[in-house]
N, CA, C and O atoms as a DFTB+ gen file, in Angstrom:
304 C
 N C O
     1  1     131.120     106.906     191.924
     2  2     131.765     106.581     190.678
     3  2     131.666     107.799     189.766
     4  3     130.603     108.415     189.679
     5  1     132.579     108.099     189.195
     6  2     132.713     109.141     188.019
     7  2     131.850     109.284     187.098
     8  3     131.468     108.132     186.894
     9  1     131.224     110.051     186.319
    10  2     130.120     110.472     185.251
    11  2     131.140     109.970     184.084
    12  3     132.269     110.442     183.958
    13  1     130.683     109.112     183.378
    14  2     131.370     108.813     182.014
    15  2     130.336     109.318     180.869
    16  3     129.238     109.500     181.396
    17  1     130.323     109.494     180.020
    18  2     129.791     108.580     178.425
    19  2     129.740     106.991     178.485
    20  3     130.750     106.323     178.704
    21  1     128.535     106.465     178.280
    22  2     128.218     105.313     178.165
    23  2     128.944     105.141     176.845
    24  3     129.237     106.227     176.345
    25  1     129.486     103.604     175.822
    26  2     129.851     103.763     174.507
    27  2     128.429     102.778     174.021
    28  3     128.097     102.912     172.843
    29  1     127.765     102.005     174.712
    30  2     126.727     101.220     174.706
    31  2     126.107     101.366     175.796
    32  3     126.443     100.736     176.798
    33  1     124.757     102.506     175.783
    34  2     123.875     102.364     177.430
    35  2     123.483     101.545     176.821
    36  3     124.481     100.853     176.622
    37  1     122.437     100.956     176.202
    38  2     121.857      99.377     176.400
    39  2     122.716      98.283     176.898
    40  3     122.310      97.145     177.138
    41  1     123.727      98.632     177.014
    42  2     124.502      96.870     177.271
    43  2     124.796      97.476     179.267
    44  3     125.612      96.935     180.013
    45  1     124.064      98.417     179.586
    46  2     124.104      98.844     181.076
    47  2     123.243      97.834     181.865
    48  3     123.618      97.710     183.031
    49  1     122.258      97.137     181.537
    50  2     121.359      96.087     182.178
    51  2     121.305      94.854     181.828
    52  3     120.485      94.092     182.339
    53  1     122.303      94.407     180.760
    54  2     122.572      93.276     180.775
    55  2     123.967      93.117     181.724
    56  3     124.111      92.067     182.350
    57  1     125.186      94.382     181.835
    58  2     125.864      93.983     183.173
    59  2     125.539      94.749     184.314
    60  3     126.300      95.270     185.129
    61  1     124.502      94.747     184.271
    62  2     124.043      94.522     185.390
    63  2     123.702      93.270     186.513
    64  3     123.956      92.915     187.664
    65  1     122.857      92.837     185.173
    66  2     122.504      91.383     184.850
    67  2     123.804      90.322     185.433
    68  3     123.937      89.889     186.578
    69  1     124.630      90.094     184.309
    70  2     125.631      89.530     184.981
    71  2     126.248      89.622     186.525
    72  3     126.308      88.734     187.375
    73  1     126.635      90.846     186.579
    74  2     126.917      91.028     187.824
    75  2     126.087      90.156     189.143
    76  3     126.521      89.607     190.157
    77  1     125.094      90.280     188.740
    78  2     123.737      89.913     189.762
    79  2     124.444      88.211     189.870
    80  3     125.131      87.668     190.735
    81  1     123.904      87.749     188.580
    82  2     124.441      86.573     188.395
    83  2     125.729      85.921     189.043
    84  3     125.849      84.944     189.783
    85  1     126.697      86.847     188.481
    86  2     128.333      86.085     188.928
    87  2     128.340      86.511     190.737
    88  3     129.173      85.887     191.394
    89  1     127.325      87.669     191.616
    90  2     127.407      87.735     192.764
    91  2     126.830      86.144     193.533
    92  3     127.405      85.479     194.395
    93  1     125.430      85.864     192.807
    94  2     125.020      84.884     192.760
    95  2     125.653      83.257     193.360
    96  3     125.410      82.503     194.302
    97  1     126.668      83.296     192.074
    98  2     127.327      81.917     191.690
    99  2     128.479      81.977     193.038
   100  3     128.667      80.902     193.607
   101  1     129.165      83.074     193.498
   102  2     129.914      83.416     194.410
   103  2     129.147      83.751     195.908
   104  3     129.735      84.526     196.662
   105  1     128.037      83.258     196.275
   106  2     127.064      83.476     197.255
   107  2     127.390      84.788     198.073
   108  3     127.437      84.825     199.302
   109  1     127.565      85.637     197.406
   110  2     127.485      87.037     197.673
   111  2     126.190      88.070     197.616
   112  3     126.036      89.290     197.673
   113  1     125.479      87.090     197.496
   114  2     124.005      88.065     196.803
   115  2     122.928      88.267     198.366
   116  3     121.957      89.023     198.406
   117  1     123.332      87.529     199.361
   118  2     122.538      87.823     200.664
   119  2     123.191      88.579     201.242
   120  3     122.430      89.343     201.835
   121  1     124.450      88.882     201.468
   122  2     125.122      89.789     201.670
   123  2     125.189      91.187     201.123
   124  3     125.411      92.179     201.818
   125  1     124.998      91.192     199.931
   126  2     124.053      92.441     198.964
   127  2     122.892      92.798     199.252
   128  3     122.433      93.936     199.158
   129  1     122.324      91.769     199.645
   130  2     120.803      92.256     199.971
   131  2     120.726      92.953     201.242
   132  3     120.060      93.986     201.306
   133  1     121.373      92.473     202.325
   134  2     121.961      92.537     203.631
   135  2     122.736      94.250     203.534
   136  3     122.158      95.250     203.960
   137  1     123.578      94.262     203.142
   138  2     124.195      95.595     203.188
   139  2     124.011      96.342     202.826
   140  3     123.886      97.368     203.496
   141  1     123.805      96.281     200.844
   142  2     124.106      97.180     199.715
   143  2     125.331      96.846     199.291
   144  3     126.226      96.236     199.874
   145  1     125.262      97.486     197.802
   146  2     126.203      97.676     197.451
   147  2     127.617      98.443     197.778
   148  3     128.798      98.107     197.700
   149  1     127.000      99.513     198.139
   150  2     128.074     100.505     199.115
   151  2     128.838     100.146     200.320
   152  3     129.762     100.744     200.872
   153  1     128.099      98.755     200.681
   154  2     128.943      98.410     202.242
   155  2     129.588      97.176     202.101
   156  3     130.055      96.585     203.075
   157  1     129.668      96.605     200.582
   158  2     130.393      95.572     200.234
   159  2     131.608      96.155     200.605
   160  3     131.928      97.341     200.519
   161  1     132.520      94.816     201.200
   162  2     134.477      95.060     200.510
   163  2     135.210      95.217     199.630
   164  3     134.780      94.494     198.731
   165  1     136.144      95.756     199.269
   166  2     136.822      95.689     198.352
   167  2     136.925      94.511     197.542
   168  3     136.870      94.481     196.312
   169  1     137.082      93.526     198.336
   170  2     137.508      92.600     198.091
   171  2     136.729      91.397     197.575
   172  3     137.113      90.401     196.963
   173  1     135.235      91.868     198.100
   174  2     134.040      90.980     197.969
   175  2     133.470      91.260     196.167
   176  3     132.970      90.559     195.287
   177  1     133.911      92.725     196.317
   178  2     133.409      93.634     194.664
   179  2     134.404      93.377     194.031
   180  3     134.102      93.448     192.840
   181  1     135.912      92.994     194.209
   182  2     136.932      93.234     193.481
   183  2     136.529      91.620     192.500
   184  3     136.436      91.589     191.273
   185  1     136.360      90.505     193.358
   186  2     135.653      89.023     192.781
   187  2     134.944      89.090     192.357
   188  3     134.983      88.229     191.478
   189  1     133.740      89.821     192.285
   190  2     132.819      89.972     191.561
   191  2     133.190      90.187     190.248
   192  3     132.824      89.546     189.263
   193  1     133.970      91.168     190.300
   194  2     134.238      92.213     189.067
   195  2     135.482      91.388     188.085
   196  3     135.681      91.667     186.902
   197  1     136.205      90.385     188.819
   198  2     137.368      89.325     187.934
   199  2     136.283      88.281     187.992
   200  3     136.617      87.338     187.275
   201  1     135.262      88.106     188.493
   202  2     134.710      87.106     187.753
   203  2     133.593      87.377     186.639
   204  3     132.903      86.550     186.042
   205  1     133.618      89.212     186.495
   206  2     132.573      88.974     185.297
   207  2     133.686      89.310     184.265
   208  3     133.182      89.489     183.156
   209  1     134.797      89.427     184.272
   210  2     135.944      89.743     183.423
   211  2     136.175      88.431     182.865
   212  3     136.406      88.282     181.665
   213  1     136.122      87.474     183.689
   214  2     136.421      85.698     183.166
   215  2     135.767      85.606     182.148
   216  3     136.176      85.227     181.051
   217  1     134.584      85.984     182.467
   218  2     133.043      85.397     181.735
   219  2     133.162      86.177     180.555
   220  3     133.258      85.614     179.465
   221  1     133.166      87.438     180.659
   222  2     133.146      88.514     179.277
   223  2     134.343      87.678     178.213
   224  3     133.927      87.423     177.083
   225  1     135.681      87.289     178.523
   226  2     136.812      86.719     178.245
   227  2     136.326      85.659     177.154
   228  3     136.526      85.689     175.940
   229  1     135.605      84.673     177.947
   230  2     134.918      83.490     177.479
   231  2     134.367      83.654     176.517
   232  3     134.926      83.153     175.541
   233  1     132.940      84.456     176.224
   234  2     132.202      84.988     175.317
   235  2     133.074      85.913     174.776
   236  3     132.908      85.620     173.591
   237  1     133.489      86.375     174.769
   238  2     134.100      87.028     173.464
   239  2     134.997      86.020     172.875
   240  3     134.958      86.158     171.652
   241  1     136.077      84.716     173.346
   242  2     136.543      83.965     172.571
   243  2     135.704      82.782     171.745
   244  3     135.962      82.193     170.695
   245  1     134.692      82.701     172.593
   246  2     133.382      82.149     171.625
   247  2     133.081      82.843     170.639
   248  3     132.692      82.130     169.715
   249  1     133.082      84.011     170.384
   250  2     132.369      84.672     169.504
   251  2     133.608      84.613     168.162
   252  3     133.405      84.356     166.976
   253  1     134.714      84.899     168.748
   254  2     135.858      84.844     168.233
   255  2     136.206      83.689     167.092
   256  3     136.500      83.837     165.906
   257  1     136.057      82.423     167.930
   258  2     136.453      81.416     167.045
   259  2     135.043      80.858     166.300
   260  3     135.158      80.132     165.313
   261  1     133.782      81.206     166.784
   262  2     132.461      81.031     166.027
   263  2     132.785      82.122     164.852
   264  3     131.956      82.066     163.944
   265  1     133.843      83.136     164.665
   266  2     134.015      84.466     163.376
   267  2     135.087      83.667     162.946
   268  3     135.746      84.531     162.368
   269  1     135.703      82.662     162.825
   270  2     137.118      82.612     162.458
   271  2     138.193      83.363     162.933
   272  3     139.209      83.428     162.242
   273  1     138.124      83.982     164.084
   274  2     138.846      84.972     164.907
   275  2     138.772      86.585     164.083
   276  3     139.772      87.291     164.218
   277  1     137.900      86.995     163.464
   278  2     137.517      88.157     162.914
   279  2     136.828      88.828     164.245
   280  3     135.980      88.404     165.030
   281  1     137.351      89.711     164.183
   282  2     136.243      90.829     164.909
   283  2     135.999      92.181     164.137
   284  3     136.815      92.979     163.672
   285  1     134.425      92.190     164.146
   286  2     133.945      93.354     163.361
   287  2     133.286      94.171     164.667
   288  3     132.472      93.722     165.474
   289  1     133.688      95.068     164.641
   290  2     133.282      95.746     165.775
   291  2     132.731      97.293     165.534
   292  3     133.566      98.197     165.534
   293  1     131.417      97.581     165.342
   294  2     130.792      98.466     164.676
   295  2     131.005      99.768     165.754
   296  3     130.734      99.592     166.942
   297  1     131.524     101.130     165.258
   298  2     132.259     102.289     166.025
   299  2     131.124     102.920     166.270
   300  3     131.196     103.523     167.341
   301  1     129.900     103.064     165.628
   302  2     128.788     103.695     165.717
   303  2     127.916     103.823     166.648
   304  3     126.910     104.508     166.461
């Protein structure tokens, strides 16, 4: 994977976190343990990755209508 700029490294181990989780809920996580990450499928990581997109989706429209649909989103 490419060298970025983090815009939030702390929020790096909470998706992590998730990830773990949504591999979890999708019984993909013995198969992780089993391979690695590197010898997953496309296709096995691609679900992973639309299902932590669902979830992020969710919580942020929670957060959304818990603001009155305001988002303050600090650039700093």
């Amino acid at each position: 994977m490419g060298k970025r700029k983090k815009l939030y490294p702390k929020a790096e181990d909470e998706l992590d976190s998730l990830k773990q989780e949504v591999a979890e809920e999708l019984h993909l996580d013995d198969d992780i343990e089993k391979r690695g990450w590197e010898n997953m499928t496309t296709r096995e990581v691609g679900k992973i990755g639309g299902n932590m997109v669902k979830k992020m989706i969710r919580f942020a429209e929670k957060e959304m209508d818990e603001r009155d649909g305001k988002i303050d989103v600090d650039e700093g």
